[in-house]
C-alpha positions as CSV (number, residue, x, y, z in Angstrom):
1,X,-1.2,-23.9,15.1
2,X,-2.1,-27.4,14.2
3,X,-4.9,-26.6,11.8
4,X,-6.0,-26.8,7.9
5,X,-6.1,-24.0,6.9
6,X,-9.4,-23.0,4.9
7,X,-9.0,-19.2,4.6
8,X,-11.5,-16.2,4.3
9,X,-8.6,-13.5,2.9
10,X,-9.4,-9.7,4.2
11,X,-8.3,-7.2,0.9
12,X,-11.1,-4.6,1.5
13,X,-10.1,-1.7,-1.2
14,X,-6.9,-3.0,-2.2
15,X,-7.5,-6.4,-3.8
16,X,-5.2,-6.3,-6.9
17,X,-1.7,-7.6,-8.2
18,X,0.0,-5.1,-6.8
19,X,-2.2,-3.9,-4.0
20,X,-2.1,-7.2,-2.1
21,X,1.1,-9.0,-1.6
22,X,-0.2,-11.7,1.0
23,X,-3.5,-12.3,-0.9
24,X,-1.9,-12.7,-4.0
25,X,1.1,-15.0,-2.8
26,X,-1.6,-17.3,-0.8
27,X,-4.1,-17.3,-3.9
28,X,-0.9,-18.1,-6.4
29,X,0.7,-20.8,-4.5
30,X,-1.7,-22.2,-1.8
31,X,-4.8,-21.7,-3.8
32,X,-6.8,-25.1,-2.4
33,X,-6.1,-22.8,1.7
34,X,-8.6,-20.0,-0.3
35,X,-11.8,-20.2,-0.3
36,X,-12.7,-16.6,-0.7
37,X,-11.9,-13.2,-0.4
38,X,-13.2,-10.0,1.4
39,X,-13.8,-7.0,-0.9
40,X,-16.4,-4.8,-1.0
41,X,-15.0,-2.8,-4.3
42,X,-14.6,-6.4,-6.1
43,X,-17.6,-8.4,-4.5
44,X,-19.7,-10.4,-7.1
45,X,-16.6,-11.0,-9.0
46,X,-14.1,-14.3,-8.8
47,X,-10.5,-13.9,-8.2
48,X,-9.7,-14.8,-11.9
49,X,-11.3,-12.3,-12.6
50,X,-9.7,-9.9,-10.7
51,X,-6.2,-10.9,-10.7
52,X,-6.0,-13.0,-14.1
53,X,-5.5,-16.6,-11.7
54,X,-6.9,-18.1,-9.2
55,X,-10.1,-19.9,-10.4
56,X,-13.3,-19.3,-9.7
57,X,-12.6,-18.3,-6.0
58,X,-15.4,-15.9,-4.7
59,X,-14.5,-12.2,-4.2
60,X,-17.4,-11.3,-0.8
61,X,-18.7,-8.3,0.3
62,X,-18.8,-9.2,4.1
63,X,-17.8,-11.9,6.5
64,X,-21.5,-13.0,6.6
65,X,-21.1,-14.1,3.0
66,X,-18.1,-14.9,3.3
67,X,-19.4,-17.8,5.9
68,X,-21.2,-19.9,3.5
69,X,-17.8,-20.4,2.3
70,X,-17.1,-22.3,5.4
71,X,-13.7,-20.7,6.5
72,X,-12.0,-21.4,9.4
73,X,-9.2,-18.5,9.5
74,X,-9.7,-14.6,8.2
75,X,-6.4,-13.8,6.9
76,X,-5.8,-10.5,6.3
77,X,-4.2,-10.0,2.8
78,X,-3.0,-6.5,2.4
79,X,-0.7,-4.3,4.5
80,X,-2.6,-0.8,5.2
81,X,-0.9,2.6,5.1
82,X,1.5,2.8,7.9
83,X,1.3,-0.8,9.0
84,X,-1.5,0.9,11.2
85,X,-5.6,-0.8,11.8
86,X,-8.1,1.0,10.0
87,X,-10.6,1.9,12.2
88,X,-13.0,0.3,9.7
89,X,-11.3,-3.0,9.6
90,X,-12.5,-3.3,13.2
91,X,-16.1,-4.6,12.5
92,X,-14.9,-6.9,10.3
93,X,-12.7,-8.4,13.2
94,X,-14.8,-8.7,15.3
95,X,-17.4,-10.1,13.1
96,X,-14.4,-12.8,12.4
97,X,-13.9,-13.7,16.1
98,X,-17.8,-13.9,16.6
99,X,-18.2,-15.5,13.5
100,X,-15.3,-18.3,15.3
101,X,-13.0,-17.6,13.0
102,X,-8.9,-17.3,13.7
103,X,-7.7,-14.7,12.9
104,X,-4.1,-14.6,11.2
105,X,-2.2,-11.2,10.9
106,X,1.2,-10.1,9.2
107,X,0.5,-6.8,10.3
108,X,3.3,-4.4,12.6
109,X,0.7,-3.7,14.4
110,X,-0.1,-6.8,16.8
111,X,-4.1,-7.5,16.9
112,X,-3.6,-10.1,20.1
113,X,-2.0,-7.3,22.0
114,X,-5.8,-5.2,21.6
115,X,-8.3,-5.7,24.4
116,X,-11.5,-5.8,22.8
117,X,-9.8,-8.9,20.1
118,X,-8.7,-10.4,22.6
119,X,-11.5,-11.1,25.0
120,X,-13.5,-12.0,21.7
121,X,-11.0,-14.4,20.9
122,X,-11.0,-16.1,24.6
123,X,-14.6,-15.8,24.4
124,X,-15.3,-17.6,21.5
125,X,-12.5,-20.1,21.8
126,X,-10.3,-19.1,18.4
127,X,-6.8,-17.7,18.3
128,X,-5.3,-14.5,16.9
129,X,-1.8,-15.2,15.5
130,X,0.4,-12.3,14.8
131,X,3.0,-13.8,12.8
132,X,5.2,-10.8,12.8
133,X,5.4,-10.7,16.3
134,X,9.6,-12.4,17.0
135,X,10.0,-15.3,19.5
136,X,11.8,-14.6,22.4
137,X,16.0,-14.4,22.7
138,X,16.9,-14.8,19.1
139,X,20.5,-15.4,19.2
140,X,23.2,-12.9,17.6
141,X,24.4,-14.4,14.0
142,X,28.4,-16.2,14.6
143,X,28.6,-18.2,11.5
144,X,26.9,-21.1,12.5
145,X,25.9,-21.8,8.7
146,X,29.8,-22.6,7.6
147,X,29.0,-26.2,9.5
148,X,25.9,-27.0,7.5
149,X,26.3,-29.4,4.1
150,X,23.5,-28.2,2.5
151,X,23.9,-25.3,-0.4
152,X,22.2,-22.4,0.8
153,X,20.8,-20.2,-2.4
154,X,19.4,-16.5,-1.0
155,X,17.5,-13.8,-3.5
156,X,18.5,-10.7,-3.5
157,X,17.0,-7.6,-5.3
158,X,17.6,-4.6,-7.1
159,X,14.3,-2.8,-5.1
160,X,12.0,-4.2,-2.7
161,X,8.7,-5.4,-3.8
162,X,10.4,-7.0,-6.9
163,X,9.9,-10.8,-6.4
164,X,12.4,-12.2,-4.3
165,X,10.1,-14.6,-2.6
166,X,7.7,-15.4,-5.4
167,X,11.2,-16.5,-7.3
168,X,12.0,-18.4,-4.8
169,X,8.8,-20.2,-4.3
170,X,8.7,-21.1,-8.1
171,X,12.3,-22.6,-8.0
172,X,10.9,-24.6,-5.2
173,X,8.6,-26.1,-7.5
174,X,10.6,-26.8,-10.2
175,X,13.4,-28.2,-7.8
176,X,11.1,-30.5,-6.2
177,X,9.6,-31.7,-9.7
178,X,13.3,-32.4,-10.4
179,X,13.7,-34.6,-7.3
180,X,15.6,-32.3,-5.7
181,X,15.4,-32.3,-2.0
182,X,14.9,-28.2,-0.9
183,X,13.6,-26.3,1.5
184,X,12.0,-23.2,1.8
185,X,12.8,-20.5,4.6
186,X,10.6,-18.2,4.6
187,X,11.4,-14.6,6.2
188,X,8.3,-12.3,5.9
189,X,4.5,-12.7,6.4
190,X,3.1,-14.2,3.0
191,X,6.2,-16.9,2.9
192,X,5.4,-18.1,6.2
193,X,1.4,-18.2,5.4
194,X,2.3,-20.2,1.9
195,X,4.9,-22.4,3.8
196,X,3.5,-23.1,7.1
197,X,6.9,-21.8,8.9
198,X,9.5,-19.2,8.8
199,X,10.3,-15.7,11.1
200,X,9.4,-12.2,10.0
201,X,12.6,-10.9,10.1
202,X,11.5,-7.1,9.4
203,X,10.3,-7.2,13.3
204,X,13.2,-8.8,15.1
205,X,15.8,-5.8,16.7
206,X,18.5,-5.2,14.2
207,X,21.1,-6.9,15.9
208,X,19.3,-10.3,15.7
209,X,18.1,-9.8,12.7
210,X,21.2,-12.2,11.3
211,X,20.7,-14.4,14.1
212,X,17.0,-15.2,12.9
213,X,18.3,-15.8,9.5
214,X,21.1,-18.0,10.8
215,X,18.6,-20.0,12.4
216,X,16.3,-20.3,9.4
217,X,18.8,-21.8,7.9
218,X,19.9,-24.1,10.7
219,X,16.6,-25.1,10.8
220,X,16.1,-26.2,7.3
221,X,19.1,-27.6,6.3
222,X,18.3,-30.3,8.7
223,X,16.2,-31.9,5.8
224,X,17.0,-30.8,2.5
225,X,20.2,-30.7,0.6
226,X,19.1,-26.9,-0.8
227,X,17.9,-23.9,1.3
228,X,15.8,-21.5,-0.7
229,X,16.0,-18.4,1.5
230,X,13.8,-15.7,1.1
231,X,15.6,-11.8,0.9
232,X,14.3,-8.8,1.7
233,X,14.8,-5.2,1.2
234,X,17.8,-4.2,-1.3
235,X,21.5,-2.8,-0.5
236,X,20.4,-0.3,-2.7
237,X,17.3,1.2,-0.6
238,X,17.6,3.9,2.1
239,X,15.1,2.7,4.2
240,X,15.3,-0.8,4.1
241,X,19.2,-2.2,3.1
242,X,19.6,-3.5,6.9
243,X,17.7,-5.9,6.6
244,X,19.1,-7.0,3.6
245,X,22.9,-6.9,4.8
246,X,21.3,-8.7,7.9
247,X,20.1,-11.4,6.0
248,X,23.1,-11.8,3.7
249,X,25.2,-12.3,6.9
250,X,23.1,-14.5,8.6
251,X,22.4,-17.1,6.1
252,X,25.8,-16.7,4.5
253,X,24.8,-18.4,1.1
254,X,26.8,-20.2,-1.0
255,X,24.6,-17.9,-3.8
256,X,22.6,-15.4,-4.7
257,X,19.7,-15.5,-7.6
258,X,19.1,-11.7,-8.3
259,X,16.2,-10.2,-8.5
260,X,15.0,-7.4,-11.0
261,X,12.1,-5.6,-12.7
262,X,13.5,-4.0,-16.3
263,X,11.2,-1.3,-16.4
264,X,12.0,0.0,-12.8
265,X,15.1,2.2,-13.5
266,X,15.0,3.4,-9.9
267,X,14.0,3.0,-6.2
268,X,10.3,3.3,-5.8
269,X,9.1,6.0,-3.7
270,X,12.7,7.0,-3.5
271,X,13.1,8.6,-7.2
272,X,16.3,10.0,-6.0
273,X,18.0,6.6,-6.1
274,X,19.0,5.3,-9.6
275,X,19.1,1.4,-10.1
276,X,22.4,0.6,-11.8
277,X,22.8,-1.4,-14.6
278,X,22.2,-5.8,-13.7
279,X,26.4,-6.1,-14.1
280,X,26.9,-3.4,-11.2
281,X,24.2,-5.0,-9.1
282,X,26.4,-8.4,-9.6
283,X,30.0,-6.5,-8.6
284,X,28.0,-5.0,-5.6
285,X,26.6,-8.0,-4.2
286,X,30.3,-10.3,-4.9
287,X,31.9,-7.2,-2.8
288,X,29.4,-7.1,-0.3
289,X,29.8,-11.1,0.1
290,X,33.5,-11.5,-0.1
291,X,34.5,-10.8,3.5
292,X,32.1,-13.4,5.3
293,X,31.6,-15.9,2.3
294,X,31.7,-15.0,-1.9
295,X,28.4,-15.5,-3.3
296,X,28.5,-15.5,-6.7
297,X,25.0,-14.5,-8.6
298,X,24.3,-17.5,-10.6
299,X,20.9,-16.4,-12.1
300,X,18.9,-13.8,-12.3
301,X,14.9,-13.4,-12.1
302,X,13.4,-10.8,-14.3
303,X,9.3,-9.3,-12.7
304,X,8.0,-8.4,-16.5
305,X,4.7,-8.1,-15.8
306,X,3.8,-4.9,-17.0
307,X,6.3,-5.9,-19.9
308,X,4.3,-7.2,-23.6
309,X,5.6,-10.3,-24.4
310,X,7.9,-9.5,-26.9
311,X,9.1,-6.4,-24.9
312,X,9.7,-9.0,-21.7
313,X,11.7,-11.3,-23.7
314,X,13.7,-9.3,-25.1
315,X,14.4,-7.8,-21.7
316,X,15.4,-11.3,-20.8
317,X,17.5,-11.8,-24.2
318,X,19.4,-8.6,-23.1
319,X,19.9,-9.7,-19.9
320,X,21.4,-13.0,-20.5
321,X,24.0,-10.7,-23.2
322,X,25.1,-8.5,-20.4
323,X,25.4,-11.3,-17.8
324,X,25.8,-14.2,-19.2
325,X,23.7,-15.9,-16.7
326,X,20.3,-17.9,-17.0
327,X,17.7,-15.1,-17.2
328,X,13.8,-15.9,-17.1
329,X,10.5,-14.4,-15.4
330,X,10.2,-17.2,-13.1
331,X,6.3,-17.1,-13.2
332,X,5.2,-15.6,-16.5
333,X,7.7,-18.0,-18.4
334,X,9.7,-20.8,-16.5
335,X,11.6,-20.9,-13.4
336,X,13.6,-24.2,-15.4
337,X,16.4,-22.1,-16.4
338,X,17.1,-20.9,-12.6
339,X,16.4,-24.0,-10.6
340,X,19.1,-25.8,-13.5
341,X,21.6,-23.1,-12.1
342,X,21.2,-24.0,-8.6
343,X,21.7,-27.9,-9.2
344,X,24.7,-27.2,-11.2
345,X,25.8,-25.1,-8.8
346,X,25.3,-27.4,-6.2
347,X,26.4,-30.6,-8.0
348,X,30.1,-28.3,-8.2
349,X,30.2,-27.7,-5.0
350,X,29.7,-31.3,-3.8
351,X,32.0,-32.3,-6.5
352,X,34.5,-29.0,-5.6
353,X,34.4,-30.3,-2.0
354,X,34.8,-34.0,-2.6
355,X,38.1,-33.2,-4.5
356,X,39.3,-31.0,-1.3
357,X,39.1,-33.8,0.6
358,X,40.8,-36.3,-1.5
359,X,43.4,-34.0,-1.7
């Protein structure tokens, strides 16, 4: 949609850190797109003081006062229990659409596809997009990436919901304030609201779920020398390692930054499942790799945010013993050491490649 975004973000009983993944990534890295948020537990307050960033943003009760904002799009921010609508989110829809305001969804469930939204929508001349909702015939993956020249860099993660696109969003930055010329390929919800772009590759039929990330990267590499693609999941979780696997042979990176949280020691929600040390997460990922193309782990991003500071660096300092990789928290510290890696990395590789041919 060809549109500036000016967004009213929906977080009604959930608007926290950890409560509200898309509010939170929009509000961190597209803050000048927010222009308030929807909360009737929070209402009064600003987003700074709610999350500890993001300014003096207004935290509103209703989309009534959340008008005098002047929006154009409700986005809605958090993902409800079971991916499901709330019956009581359904007023504040439809005061959106009658309010003219687009309406922008990550959700599994597809709001366009509901009667009652979409009449208001035609009626009132706005547009519900459901950005989880796959295009059409998505190809099957077949190693289209070998032919590309730029170096494709992919997070992966020792759980989900660890920082694998907030990592990869800060290395952006730092790349770009380096000169660097990168992309971003964003593959769920909040990525593609922050960039603009990108397919949600937790909807797309398993067998296409590489072909989606094989034509991320297609996609991207057409104007930058670096492809930051986003992961998903973890190898390590029952429920959600497909995607992951899915992703790895799809975009077939040249290497992985890995993605941890020290004081998580196993999978949540799924107790059962211990999280290795970060040296067995490494050997896992180079054996998982090695058949398509070896990925070596050239960094890894630490999530120490409910770490002290003394207790999160030295959760860093320990890391960087056992690895003997650049180790930061990309966002409470710098993202320098990790986006360094990647242009060394990179620099090799040309350099690596440039040799190959001479010889």
């Amino acid at each position: 949609m060809s549109i500036s975004p000016r967004y009213l973000i929906l977080a009604d009983g959930a608007f926290g850190v950890h409560t509200s993944k898309t509010a939170v990534g929009c509000i961190r890295f597209t803050p000048e797109q927010v222009v308030g948020v929807l909360d009737t537990v929070t209402a009064g307050q600003t987003v700074e003081q709610v999350l500890g960033f993001g300014g003096a943003i207004p935290v509103v009760a209703s989309v009534a006062a959340g008008m005098a904002l002047d929006p154009n799009i409700l986005l809605i921010g958090i993902a409800p229990t079971g991916g499901q609508l709330p019956e009581s989110w359904r007023p504040v829809l439809r005061a959106a659409l009658e309010s003219k305001l687009h309406v922008w969804s990550g959700l599994h469930v597809f709001i366009g596809d509901d009667p009652e939204f979409a009449e208001l929508a035609r009626r009132n001349n706005v547009e519900i997009l459901d950005v989880r909702k796959p295009p059409p015939e998505l190809p099957v993956s077949s190693g289209r990436v070998r032919d590309v020249s730029a170096t494709v860099i992919l997070t992966v993660g020792s759980d989900c919901n660890i920082g694998k696109m907030t990592t990869q969003l800060a290395v952006r930055t730092a790349l770009k304030e380096r000169g660097v010329s990168v992309a971003f390929a964003g593959t769920g919800q909040t990525g593609i609201f922050i960039d603009g772009k990108g397919l949600s590759v937790d909807a797309v039929v398993a067998d296409f779920i590489g072909g989606a990330a094989e034509q991320l990267v297609l996609d991207a590499a057409k104007t930058a020398d670096i492809v930051l693609v986003e992961g998903q999941g973890s190898l390590l979780h029952p429920g959600f390692s497909g995607v992951t696997l899915g992703l790895i042979h799809g975009s077939l990176p040249h290497a992985l930054v890995l993605c941890t949280q020290p004081s998580r020691t196993a999978i949540r929600n799924n107790e059962w499942v211990k999280i290795p040390s970060l040296k067995s997460l490494i050997a896992m990922h180079d054996l998982v790799t090695t058949p398509l193309r070896f990925a070596p782990t050239i960094a890894v991003a630490m999530n120490t945010f409910d770490l002290g500071d003394e207790a999160a660096r030295d959760a860093i300092e320990r890391g960087m013993a056992e690895t003997k990789l650049p180790v930061t928290d990309p966002v409470r510290f710098d993202p320098g050491p990790i986006a360094d890696a990647i242009i060394a990395f990179h620099e090799d590789r040309l350099a690596s490649g440039q040799r190959h041919a001479r010889n």
